[in-house]
MDTraj code that builds the backbone (N, CA, C; nanometers):
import mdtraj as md
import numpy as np

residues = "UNK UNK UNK UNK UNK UNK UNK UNK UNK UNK UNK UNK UNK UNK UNK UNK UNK UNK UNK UNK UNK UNK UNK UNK UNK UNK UNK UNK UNK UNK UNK UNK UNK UNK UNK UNK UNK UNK UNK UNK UNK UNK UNK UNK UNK UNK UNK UNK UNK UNK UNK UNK UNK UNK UNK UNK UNK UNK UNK".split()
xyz = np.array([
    [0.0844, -0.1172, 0.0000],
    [0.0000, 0.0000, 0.0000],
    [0.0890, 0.1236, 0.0000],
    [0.0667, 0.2310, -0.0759],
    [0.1454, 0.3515, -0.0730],
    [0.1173, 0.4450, 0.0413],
    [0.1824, 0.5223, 0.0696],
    [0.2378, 0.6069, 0.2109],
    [0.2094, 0.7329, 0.1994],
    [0.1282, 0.7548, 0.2532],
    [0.0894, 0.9287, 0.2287],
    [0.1238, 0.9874, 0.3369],
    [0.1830, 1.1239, 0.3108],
    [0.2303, 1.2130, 0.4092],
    [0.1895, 1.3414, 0.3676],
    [0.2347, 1.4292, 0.4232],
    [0.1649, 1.5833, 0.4402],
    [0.3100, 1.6716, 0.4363],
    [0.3143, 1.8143, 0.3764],
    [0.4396, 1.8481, 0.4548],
    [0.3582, 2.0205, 0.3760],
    [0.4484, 2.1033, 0.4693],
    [0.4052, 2.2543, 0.4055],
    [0.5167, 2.3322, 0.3281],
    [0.4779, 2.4367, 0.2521],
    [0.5766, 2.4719, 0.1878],
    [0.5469, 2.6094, 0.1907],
    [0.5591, 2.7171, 0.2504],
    [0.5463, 2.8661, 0.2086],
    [0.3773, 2.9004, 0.2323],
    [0.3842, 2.8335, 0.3581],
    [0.2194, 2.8175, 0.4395],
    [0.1411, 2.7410, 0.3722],
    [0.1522, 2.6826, 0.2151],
    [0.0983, 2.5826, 0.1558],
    [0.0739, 2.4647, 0.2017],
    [-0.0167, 2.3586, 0.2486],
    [-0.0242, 2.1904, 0.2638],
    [-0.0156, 2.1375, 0.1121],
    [0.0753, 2.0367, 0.1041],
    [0.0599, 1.9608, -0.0125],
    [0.0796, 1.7928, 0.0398],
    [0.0048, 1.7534, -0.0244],
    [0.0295, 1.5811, 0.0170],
    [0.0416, 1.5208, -0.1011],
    [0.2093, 1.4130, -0.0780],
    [0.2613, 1.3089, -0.1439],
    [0.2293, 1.1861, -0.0961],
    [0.2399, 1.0713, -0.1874],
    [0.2211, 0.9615, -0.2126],
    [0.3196, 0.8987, -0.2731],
    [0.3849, 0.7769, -0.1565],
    [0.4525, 0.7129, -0.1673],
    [0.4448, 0.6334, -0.2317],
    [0.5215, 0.5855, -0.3981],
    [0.4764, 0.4655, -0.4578],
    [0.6119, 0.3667, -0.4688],
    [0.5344, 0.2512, -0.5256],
    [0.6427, 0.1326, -0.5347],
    [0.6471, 0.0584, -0.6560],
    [0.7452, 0.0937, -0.8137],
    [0.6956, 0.0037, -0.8779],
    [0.7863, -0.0525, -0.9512],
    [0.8070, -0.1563, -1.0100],
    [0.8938, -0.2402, -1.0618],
    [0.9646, -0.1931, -1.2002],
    [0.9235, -0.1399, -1.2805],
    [0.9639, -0.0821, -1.3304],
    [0.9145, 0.0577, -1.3868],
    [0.9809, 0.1525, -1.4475],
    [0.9591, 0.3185, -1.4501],
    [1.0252, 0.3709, -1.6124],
    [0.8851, 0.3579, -1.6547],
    [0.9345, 0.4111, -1.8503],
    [0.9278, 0.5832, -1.8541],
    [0.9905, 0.6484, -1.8894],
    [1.0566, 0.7658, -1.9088],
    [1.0169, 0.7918, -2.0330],
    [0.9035, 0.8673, -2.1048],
    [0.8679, 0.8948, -2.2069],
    [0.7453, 0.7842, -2.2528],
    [0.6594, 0.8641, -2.3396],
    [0.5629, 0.7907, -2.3552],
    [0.5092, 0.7978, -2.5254],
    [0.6417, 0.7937, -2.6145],
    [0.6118, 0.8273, -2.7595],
    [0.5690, 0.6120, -2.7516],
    [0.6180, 0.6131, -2.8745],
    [0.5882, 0.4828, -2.9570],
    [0.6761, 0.3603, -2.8714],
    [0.7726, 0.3759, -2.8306],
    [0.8676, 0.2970, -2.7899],
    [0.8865, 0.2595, -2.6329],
    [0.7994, 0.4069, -2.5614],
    [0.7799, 0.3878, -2.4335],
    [0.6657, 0.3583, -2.4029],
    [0.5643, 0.3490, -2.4803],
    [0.4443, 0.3047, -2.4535],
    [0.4293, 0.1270, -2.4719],
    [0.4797, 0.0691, -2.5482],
    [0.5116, -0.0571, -2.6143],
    [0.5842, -0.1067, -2.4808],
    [0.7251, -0.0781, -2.4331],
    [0.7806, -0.0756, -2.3306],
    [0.6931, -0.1088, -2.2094],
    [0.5818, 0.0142, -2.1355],
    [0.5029, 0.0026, -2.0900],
    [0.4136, -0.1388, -2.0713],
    [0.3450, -0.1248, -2.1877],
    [0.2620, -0.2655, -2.2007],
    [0.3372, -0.3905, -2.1938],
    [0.4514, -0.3785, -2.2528],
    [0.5042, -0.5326, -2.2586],
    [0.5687, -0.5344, -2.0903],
    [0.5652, -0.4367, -2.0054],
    [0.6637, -0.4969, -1.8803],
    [0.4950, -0.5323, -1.8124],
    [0.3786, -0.4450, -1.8512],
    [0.2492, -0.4462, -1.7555],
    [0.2188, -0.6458, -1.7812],
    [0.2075, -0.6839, -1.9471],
    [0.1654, -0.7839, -1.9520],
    [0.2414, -0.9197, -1.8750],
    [0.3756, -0.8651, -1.8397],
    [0.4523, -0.9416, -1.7765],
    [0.4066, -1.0026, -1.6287],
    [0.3362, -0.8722, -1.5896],
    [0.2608, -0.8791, -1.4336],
    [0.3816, -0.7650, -1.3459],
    [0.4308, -0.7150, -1.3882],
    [0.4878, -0.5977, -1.2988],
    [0.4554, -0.4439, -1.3473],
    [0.4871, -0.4441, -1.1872],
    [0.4052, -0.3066, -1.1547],
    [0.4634, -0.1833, -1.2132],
    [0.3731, -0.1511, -1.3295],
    [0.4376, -0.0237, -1.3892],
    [0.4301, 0.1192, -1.3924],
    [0.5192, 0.1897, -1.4370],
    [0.4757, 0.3643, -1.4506],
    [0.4823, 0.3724, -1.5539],
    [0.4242, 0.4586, -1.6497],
    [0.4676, 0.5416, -1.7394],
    [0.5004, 0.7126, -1.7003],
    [0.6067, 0.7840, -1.7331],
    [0.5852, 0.8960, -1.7382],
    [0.6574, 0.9522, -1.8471],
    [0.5454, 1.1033, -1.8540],
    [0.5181, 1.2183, -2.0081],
    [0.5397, 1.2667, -1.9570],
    [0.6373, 1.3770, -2.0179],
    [0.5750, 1.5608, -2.0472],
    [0.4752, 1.5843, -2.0799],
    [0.3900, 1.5304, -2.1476],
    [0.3128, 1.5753, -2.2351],
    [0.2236, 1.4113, -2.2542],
    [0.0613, 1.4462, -2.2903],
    [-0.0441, 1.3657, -2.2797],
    [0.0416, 1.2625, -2.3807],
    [-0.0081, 1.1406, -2.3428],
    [0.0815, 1.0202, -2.4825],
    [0.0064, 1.0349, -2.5754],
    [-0.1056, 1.0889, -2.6230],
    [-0.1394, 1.0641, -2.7771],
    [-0.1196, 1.1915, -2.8019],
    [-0.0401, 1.3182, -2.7452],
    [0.0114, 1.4281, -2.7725],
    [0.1718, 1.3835, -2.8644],
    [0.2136, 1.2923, -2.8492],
    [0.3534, 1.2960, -2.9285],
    [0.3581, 1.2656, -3.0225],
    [0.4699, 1.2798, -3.1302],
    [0.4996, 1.3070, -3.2399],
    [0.5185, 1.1829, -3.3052],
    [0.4933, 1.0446, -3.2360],
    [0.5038, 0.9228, -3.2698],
    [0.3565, 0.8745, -3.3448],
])
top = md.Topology()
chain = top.add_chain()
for i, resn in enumerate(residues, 1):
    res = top.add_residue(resn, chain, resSeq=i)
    for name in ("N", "CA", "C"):
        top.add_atom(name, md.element.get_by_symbol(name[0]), res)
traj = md.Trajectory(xyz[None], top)
């Protein structure tokens, strides 16, 4: 289960969430999305992360 905590910043509250996952794809054009799916179908726990929405890229 992930870990939530609290912390302030410049009188701001913001709360993070602790995650845990097996593997972590870095871009989400054609090659990181494929990436993605093939580690998800494996059964491990995945991320994807964008700059930018994935059917926003140039792939």
């Amino acid at each position: 289960m992930a870990k939530t905590d609290s912390t302030s910043i410049n009188g701001k509250a913001y709360t993070y969430v602790d995650h845990k996952f097996d593997v972590v794809v870095v871009g989400a054009g054609g090659a990181g999305l494929r990436a993605t799916l093939g580690m998800a179908e494996q059964g491990l726990k995945t991320a994807c992360i964008t700059k930018v929405f994935p059917t926003r890229s140039h792939t």
